[in-house]
C-alpha angles and dihedrals in degrees: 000000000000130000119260118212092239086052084066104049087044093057098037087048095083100051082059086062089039099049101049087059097042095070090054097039095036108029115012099026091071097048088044099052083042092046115025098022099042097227111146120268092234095039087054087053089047096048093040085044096049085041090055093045082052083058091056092055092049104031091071082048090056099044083046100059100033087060094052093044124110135167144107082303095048130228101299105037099066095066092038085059095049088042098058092047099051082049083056094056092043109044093073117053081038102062096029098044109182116242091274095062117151141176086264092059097044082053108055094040099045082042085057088043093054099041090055100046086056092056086058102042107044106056085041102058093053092064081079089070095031101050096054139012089200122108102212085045097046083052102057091041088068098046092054089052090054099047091051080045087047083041095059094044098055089057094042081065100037105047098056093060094083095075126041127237137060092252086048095053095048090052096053087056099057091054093059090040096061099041095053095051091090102030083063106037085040098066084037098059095032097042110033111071110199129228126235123253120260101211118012097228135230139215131063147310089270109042080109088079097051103044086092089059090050102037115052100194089050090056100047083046086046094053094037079051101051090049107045080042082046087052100046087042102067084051094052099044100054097030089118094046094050095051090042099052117012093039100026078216133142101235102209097099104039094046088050083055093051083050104040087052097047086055088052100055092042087102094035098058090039088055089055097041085059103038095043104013133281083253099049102051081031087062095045098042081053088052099047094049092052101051088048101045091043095075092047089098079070100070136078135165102301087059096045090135098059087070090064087062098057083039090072094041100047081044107055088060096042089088090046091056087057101033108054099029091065090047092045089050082054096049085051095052095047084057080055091057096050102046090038108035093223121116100219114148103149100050080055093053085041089065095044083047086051090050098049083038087061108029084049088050087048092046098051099040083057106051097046090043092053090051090042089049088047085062095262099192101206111238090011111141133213119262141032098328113132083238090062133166109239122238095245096060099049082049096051082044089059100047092044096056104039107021111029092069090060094068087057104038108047085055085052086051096045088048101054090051117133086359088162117217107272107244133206118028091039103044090066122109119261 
């Protein structure tokens, strides 16, 4: 059947949610428990990456029930509803810790978080497999899912800006987190009708787990998957870090721009997944971001503008890297369905949560780890301050963030090579 309009609003409406709380508990949250809060660089990578190897427990439970569910709400709304819930009673005290906070308190409420945030995301990104058979469409679905999520980012950077101060602007943030939680649930329970599963499948919580030993295309796409997430993982961990210290540089412009771009070429990469193949454009947005972000270590303050520059180019496949992967994971578990016989989306969508679960745990662990090991002195500045940073640790900054991805994500490209369109279940009309 074709897509109603409302069916995609319904279904972009979520990654707004997602995305607003994806720059404070991704991004600003790390640099804010290290800085303001005085935790250990290395001790913050240990509890988010503990937190994240929780996820990967929990996410193949998830995938597992919401298959088997039935009832008036269908089998993925229930979870996004108590997602979205457990989200509400976390974000708070998250992002506005009290003056004793601990590694054990950063843990149990960014495990919550998490917790909840998979409730929501997982269910909700096998409706891409579950609303349309039909490749072009599947396509464009995604791509409306990633501009509400570019969308929210954009607002996560920009709102903020009107207070100063890290606490302020984490507070801001929780304000617009909790009221869009049900602005953006809301659309996505009332809008989006399911569809009913073909097959009621059968196994256990953690087939999820299994389906790359038994599937040979799925395993060369999961390992092409963890790398290139690997890859985007040790940027975005230490993004703060590398404006504060290596650019010297307030990042709110410069990352608009990233995210403004990556809205712009949304239509631009969906066209091109459908006209040469998702793993085709995939595998060269991969390559040119690479190549853009790699000489990065270069700059410092007095050439502050040339990251604008990379800026535009990183950013522009950035929305490739979240558009056609997700359409790609729903092409490979309707090949599941067809050689199995079992409608399981979401257990599908649980393994690639746990491997961005995992891959996001082992990125950050390693890029906090690499700065802690460089001597990072938390709240150090830049300069000749008698509380300096050290060298070393602006230096280990710089390569984290620009080289170190390189050794992840051209694997990831040399993999994906001649990863030929799948056929069949997906080339039907929706």
């Amino acid at each position: 059947m074709r897509l109603s309009p409302l069916t995609y609003l319904g279904f972009a409406a979520p990654g707004f949610f997602m995305a607003l709380t994806a720059i404070p508990t991704y991004i600003t949250l790390q640099k804010f428990y290290v800085d303001e809060i005085g935790i250990a660089a290395a001790t913050v990578g240990l509890v988010l990456a503990l937190s994240r190897i929780l996820d990967a427990f929990t996410d193949p439970l998830i995938g597992w029930m919401s298959d088997r569910t039935s009832g008036r709400l269908g089998r993925r709304k229930p979870y996004m509803l108590l997602g979205g819930a457990l989200c509400a009673i976390s974000l708070w005290p998250l992002l506005q810790p009290n003056n004793d906070v601990t590694a054990a308190y950063l843990f149990t409420w960014i495990s919550i978080f998490y917790f909840g945030a998979a409730l929501i995301q997982v269910p909700y990104a096998a409706w891409t497999a579950d609303l349309t058979k039909d490749y072009a469409t599947r396509t464009r679905l995604s791509g409306y899912g990633q501009l509400a999520l570019l969308l929210g980012t954009v607002i996560a950077l920009g709102a903020p800006q009107a207070v100063e101060g890290v606490e302020q602007q984490l507070y801001i943030l929780a304000i617009i987190a909790l009221v869009a939680i049900p602005v953006t649930i809301g659309p996505a329970v009332f809008l989006v009708r399911e569809q009913k599963a073909v097959t009621p499948p059968s196994g256990g919580p953690f087939d999820a787990l299994l389906l790359p030993f038994n599937q040979p295309r799925l395993r060369r796409f999961a390992i092409a998957y963890g790398l290139n997430a690997l890859g985007n993982t040790l940027p975005l961990t230490l993004t703060l870090f590398y404006f504060d210290h290596v650019l010297d540089e307030d990042p709110s412009a410069p990352l608009l721009l990233y995210f403004l771009a990556a809205m712009a070429f949304i239509p631009i990469w969906t066209y091109l997944g459908n006209k040469i193949g998702r793993g085709v454009a995939w595998q060269r947005a991969i390559l040119i971001s690479t190549l853009a972000q790699f000489p990065m270590f270069l700059l410092g303050p007095e050439t502050t503008n040339l990251f604008y520059i990379s800026a535009l180019i990183t950013g522009a496949c950035l929305s490739a890297e979240f558009t056609l992967p997700q359409a790609m994971q729903a092409d490979l578990a309707d090949e599941d369905t067809a050689s199995s016989g079992k409608d399981r989306a979401a257990t599908h969508y649980a393994f690639w949560s746990v491997s961005i679960n995992i891959t996001t745990a082992l990125g950050a662990g390693l890029a906090l780890s690499l700065i802690g090991w460089a001597g990072f002195i938390p709240g150090a500045s830049v300069g000749e301050s008698a509380n300096v940073q050290p060298k070393s640790a602006v230096w280990a900054i710089a390569i984290g963030y620009a080289c170190l991805p390189a050794l992840f994500k051209m694997p990831a490209w040399l993999i994906l090579a001649n990863f030929e369109k799948p056929q069949s279940a997906c080339d039907t009309n929706a």
